[in-house]
C-alpha positions as a Markdown table, in Angstrom:
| # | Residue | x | y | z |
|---|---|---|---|---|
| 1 | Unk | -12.6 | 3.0 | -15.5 |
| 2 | Unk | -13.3 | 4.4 | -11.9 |
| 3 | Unk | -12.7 | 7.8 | -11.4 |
| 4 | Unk | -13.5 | 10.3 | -7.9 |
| 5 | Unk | -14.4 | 13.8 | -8.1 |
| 6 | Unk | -14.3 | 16.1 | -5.7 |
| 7 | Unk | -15.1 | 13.7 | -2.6 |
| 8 | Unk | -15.1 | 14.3 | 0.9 |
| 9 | Unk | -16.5 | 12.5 | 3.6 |
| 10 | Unk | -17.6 | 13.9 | 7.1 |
| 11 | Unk | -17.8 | 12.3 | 10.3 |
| 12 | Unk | -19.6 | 14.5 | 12.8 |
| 13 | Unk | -16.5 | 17.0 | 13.5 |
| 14 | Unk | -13.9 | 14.9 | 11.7 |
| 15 | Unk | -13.4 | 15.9 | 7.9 |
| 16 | Unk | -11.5 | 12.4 | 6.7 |
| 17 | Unk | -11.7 | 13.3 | 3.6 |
| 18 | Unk | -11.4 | 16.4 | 1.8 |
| 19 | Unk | -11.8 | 17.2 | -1.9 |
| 20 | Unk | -10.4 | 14.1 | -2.9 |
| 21 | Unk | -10.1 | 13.6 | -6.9 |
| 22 | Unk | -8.4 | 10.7 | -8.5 |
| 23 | Unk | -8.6 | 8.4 | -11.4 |
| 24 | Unk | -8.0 | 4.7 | -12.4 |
| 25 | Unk | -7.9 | 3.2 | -15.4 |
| 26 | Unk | -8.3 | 0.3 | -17.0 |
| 27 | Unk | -5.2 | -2.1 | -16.5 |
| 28 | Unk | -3.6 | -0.2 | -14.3 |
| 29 | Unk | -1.9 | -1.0 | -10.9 |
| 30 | Unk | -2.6 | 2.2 | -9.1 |
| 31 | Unk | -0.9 | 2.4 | -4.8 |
| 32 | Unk | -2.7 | 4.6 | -2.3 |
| 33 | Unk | -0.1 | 5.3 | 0.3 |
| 34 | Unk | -0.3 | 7.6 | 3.6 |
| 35 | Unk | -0.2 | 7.1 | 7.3 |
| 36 | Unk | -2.4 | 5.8 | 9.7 |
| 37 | Unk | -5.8 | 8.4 | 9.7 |
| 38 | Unk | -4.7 | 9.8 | 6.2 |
| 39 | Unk | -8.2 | 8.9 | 5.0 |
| 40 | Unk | -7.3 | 5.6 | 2.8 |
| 41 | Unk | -9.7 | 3.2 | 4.3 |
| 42 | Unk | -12.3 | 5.7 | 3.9 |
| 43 | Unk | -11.4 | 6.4 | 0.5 |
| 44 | Unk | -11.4 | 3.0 | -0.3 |
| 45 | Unk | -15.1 | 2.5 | 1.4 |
| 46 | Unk | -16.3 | 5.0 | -0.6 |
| 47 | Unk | -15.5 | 3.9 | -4.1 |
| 48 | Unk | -16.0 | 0.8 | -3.1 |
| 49 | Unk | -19.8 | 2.0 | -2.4 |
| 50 | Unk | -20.0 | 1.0 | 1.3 |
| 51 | Unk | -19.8 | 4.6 | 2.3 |
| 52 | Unk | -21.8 | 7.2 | 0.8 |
| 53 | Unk | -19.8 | 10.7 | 0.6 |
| 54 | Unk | -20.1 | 14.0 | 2.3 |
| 55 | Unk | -20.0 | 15.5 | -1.3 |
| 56 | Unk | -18.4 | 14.5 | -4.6 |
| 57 | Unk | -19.0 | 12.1 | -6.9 |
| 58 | Unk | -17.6 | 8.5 | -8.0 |
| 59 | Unk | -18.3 | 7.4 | -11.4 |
| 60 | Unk | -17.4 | 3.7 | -13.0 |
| 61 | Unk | -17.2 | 3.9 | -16.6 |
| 62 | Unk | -19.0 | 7.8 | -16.9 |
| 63 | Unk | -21.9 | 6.1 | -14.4 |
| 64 | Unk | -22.7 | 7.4 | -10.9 |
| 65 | Unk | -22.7 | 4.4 | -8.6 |
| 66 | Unk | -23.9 | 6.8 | -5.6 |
| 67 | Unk | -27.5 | 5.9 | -6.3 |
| 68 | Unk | -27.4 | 2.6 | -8.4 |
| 69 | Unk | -24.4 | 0.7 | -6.9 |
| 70 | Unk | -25.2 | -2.9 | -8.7 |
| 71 | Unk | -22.4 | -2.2 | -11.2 |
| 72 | Unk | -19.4 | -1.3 | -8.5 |
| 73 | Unk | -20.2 | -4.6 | -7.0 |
| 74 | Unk | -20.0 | -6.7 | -9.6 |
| 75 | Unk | -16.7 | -6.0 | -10.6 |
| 76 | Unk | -15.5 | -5.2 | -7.6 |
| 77 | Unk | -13.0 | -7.8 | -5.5 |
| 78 | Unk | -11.8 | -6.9 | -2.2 |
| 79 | Unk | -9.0 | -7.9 | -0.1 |
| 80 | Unk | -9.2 | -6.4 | 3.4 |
| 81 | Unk | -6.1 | -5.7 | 5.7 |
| 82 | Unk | -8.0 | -7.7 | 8.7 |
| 83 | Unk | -8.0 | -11.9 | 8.2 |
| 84 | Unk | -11.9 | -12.5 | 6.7 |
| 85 | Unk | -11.9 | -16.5 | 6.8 |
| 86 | Unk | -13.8 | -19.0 | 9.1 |
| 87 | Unk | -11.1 | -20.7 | 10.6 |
| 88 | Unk | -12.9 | -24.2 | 11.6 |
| 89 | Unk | -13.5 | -24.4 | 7.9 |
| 90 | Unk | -11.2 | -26.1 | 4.7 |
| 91 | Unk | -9.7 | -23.7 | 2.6 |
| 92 | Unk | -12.0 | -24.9 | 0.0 |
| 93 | Unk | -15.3 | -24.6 | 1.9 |
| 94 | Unk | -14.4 | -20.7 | 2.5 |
| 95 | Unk | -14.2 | -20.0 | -0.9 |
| 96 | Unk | -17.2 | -22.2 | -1.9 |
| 97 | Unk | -18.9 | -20.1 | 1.1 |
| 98 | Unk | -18.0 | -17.0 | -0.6 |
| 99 | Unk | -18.0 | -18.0 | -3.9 |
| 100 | Unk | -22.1 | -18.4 | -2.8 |
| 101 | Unk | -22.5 | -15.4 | -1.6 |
| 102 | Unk | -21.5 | -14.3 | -4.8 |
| 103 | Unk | -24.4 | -16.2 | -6.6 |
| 104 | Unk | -22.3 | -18.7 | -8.2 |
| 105 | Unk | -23.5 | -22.4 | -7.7 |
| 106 | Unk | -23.0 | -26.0 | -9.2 |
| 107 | Unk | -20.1 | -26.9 | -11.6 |
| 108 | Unk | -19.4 | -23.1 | -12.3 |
| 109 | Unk | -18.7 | -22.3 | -8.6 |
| 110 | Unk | -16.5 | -25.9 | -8.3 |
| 111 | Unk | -14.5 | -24.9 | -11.2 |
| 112 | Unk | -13.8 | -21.0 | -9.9 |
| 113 | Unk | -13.0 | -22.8 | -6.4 |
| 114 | Unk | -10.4 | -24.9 | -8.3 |
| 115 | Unk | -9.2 | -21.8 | -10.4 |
| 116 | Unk | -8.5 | -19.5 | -7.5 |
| 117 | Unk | -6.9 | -22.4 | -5.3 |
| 118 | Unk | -4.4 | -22.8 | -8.1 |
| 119 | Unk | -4.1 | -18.7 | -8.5 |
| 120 | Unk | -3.0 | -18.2 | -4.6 |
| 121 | Unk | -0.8 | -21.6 | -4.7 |
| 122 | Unk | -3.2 | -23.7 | -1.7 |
| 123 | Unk | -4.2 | -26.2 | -4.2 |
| 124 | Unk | -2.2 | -28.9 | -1.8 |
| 125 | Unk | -3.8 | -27.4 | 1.2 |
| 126 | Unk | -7.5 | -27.0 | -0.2 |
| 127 | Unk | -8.7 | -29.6 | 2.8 |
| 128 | Unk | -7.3 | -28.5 | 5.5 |
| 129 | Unk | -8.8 | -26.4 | 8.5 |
| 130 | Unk | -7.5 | -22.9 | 8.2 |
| 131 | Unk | -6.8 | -22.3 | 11.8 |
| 132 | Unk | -3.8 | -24.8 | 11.2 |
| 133 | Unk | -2.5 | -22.5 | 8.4 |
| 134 | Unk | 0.2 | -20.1 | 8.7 |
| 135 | Unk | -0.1 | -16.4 | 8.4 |
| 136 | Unk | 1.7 | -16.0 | 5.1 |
| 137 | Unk | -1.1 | -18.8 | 3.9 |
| 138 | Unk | -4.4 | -17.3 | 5.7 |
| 139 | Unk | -3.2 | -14.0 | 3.7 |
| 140 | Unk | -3.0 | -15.9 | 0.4 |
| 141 | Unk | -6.5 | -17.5 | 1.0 |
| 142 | Unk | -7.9 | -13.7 | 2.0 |
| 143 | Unk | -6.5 | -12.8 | -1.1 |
| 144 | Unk | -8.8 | -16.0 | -2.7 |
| 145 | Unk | -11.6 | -14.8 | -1.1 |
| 146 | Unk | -11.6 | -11.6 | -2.7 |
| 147 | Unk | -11.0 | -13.4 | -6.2 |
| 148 | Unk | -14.1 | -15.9 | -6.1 |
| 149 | Unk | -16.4 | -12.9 | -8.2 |
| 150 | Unk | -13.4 | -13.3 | -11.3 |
| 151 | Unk | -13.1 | -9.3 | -10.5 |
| 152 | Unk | -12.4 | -6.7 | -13.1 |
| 153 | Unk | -11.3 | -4.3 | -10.0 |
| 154 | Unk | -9.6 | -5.7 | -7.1 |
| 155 | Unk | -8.6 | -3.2 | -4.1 |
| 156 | Unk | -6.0 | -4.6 | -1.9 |
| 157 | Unk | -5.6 | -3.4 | 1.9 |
| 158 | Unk | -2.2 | -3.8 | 2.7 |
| 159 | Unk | -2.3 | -7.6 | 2.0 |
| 160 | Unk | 1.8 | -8.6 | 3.2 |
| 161 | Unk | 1.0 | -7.5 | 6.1 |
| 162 | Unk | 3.1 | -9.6 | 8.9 |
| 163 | Unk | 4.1 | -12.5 | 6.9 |
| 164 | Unk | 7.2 | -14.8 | 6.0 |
| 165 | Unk | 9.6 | -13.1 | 3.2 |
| 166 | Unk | 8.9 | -15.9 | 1.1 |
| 167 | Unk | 4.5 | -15.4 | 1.6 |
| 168 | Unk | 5.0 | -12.0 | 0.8 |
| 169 | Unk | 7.3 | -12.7 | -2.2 |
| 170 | Unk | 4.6 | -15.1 | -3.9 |
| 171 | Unk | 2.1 | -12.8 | -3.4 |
| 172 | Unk | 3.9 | -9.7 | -4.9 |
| 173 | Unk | 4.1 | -12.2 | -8.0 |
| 174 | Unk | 0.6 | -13.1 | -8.0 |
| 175 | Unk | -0.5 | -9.3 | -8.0 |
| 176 | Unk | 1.7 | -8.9 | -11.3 |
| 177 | Unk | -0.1 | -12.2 | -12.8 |
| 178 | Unk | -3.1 | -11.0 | -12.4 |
| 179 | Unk | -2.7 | -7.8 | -13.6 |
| 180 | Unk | -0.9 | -8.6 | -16.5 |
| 181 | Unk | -2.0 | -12.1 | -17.4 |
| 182 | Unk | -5.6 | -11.8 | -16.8 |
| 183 | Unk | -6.2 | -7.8 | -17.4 |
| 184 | Unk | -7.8 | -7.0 | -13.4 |
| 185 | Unk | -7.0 | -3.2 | -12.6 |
| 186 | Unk | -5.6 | -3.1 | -9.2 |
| 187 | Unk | -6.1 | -0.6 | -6.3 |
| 188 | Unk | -3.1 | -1.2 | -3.8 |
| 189 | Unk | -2.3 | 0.1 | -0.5 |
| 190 | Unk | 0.5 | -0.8 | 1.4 |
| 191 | Unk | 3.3 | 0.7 | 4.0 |
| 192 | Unk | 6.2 | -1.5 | 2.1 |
| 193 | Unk | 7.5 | 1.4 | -0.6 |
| 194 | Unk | 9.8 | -1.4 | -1.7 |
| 195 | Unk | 6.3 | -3.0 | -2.8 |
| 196 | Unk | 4.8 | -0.1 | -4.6 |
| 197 | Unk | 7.6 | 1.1 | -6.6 |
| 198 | Unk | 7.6 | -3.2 | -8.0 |
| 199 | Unk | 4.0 | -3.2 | -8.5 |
| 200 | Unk | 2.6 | 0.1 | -9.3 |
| 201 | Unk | 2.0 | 2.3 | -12.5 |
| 202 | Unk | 0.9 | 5.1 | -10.7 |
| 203 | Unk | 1.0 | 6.3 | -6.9 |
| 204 | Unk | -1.9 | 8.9 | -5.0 |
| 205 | Unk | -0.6 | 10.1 | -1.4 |
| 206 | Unk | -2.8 | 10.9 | 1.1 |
| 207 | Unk | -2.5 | 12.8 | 4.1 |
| 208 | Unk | -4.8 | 14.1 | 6.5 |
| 209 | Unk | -7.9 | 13.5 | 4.5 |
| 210 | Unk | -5.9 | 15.6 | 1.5 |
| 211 | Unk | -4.2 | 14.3 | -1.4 |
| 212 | Unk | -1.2 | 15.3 | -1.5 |
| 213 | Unk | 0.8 | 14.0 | -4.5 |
| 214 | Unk | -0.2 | 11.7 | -7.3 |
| 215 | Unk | 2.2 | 10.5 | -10.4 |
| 216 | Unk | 4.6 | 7.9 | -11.6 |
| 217 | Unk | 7.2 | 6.6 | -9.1 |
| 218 | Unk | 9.3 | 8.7 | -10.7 |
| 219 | Unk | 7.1 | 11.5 | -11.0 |
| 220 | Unk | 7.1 | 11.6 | -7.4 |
| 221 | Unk | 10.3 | 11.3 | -6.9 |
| 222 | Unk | 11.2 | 14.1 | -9.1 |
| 223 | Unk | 9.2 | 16.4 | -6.2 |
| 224 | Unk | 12.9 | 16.3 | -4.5 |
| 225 | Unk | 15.3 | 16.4 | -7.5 |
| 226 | Unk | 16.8 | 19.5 | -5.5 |
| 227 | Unk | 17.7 | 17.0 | -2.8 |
| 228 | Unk | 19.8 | 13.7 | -2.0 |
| 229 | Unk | 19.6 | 11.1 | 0.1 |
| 230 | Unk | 22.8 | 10.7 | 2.8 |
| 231 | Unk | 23.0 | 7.4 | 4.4 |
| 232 | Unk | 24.9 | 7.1 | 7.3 |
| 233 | Unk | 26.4 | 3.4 | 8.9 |
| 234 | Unk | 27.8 | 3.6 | 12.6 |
| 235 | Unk | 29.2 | 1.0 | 14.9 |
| 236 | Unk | 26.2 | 1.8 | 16.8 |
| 237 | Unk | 23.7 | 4.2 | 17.2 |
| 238 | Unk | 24.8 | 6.8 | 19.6 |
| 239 | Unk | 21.5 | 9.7 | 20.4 |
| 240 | Unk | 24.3 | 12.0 | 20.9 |
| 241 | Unk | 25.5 | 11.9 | 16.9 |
| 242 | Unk | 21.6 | 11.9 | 16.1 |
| 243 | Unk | 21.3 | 14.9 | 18.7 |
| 244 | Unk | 23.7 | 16.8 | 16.5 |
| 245 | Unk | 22.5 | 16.3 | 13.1 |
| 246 | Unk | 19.4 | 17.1 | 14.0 |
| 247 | Unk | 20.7 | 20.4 | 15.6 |
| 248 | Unk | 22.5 | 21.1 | 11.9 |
| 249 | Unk | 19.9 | 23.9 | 10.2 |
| 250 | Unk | 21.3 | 22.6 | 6.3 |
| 251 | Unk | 19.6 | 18.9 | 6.9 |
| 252 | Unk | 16.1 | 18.6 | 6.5 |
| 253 | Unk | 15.1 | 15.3 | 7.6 |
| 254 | Unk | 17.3 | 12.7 | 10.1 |
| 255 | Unk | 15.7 | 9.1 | 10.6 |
| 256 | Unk | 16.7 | 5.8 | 12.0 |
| 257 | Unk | 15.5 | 2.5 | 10.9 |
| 258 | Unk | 17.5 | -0.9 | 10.9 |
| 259 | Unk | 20.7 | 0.5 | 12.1 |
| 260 | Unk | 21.0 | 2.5 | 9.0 |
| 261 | Unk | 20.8 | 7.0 | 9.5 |
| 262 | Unk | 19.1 | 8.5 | 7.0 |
| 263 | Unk | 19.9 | 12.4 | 6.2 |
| 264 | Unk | 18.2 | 14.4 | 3.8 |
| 265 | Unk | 19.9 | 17.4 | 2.3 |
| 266 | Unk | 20.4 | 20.2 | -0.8 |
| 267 | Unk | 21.8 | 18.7 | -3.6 |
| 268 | Unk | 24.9 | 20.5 | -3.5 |
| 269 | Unk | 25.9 | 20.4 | 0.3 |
| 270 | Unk | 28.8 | 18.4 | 0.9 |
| 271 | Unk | 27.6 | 16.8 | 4.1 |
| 272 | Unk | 31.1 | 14.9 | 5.0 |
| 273 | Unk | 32.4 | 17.9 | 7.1 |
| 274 | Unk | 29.0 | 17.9 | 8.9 |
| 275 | Unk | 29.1 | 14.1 | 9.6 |
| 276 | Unk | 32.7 | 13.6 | 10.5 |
| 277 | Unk | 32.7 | 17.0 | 13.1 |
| 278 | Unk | 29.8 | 15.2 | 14.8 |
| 279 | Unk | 30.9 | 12.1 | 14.7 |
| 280 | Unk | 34.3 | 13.0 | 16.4 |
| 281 | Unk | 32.6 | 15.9 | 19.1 |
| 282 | Unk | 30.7 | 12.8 | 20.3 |
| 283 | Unk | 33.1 | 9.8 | 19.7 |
| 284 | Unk | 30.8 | 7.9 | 17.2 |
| 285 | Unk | 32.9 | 5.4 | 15.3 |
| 286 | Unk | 32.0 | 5.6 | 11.5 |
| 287 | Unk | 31.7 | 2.6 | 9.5 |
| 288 | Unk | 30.1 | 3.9 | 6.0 |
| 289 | Unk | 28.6 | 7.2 | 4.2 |
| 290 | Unk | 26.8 | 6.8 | 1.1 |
| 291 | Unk | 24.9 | 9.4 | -0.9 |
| 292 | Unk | 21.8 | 8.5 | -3.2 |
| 293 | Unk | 19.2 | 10.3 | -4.7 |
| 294 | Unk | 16.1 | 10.2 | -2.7 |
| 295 | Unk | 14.0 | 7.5 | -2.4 |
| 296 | Unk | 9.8 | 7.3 | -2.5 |
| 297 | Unk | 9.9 | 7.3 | 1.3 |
| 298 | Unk | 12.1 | 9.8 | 1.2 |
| 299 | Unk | 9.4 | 12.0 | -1.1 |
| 300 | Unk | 7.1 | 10.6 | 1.8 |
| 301 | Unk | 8.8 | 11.9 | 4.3 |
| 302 | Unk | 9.8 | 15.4 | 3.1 |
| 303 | Unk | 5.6 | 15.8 | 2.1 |
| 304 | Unk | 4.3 | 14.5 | 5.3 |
| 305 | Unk | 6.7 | 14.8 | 7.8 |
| 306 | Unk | 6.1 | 11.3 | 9.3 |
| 307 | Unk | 7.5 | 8.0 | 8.2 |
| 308 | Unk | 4.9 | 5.8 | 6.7 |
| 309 | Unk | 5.0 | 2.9 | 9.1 |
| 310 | Unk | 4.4 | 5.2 | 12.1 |
């Protein structure tokens, strides 16, 4: 369907991106992951024909849309990570705003307005103001917006982004009802890997303007199938313990995130020696160890270096 060969995009001295080739096709739910400044937002400006690139090419169905962009944008929905509503307006006058700008007018425009309330679950709140909404509802209308052209391609910009468990549940859902109740081919970014490995087909990862990995979940994951995942529960986290797995030259990777220590190591090190030593040398108190093959942010991690929500 879309497809990107060879792009790169220049910014006076900053190259962010570089050589960039990727495909989508139709149907699919493809996730475009990387850290902050990996070169996703530009990425996504260029195929979305806001951006020209440096060099390259991006073609929809075989057909440049560098010089004749009408067909990108006619298909195209998008869903930015930034809150696009006027808040002194109903729910339903922002997507009748929209929904104009769009070209769509009289009984065909109420009707979508009606459809897409119903899609993103406001059809109860279609009256009221929208600065009275919540986030996980303002998100859900964003997401309405960028439904109101009935898109065959819809790129969504990290679109969970801080809401209520339950928002970002119903959301999740509507993504897979679109997709595979009315056919749109999805372009997904977010930094939730939970997220991705439910929704998506296929995964690109960009870093530094380069990509860097592309595949099925497990694809991806098969990157480290020389490695596992340790996890590693303590009464509390003590830098001391950390200090000393870090120090240990057989463990690649040592995180922290929700209490929970995360050590990545070869597949065949038995790590319990390493872990108890430490934990004893520095009187940590340990409450669980539990090995699992690694995870997509583990693959993340060992490519980049960096944890994706840095």
């Amino acid at each position: 369907m879309l497809e990107l060969i060879e792009v790169s995009k220049r910014f006076k001295k900053n190259q962010a991106v570089k050589n960039v080739s990727m495909f989508i096709e139709r149907g699919e739910i493809i996730g475009l992951l990387g850290p902050n400044g990996a070169g996703k937002s530009t990425t996504i400006s260029i195929l979305s024909s806001l951006i020209e690139p440096t060099n390259g090419d991006v073609r929809l169905f075989n057909n440049s849309i560098l010089k004749s962009p009408g067909p990108i944008r006619k298909v195209l929905g998008i869903v930015p990570q930034e809150i696009a509503l006027y808040t002194d307006l109903t729910a339903s006058e922002n997507l009748k705003f929209f929904g104009k700008l769009y070209k769509l007018s009289g009984q065909v425009l109420k009707e979508r307005v009606t459809e897409v309330l119903n899609i993103v679950g406001l059809t109860d709140k279609q009256n009221e103001v929208v600065k009275t909404f919540s986030g996980g509802m303002k998100r859900r209308l964003n997401i309405g917006v960028g439904l109101m052209n009935d898109p065959e391609l819809l790129v969504m910009d990290e679109p969970t982004v801080g809401i209520d468990p339950q928002s970002r549940k119903y959301i999740l859902e509507t993504v897979k009802r679109l997709n595979k109740e009315k056919g749109v081919t999805i372009l997904y970014t977010s930094h939730y890997m939970e997220e991705v490995e439910f929704l998506c087909d296929r995964i690109y990862i960009m870093d530094q303007g380069n990509l860097i990995a592309s595949g099925t979940t497990e694809e991806i994951k098969h990157i480290m199938s020389a490695e596992k995942t340790v996890l590693i529960r303590t009464s509390e986290i003590n830098d001391a313990f950390l200090e000393r797995l870090n120090e240990d030259p057989t463990i690649q990777h040592v995180t922290v995130e929700e209490e929970m220590i995360t050590a990545l190591v070869p597949r065949e090190l038995n790590l319990f020696p390493v872990i108890s030593h430490a934990a004893e040398e520095t009187q940590t108190e340990l409450m669980a160890v539990t090995i699992q093959s690694p995870t997509l942010e583990d693959v993340f991690l060992h490519l980049t270096g960096r944890a994706l929500r840095d």
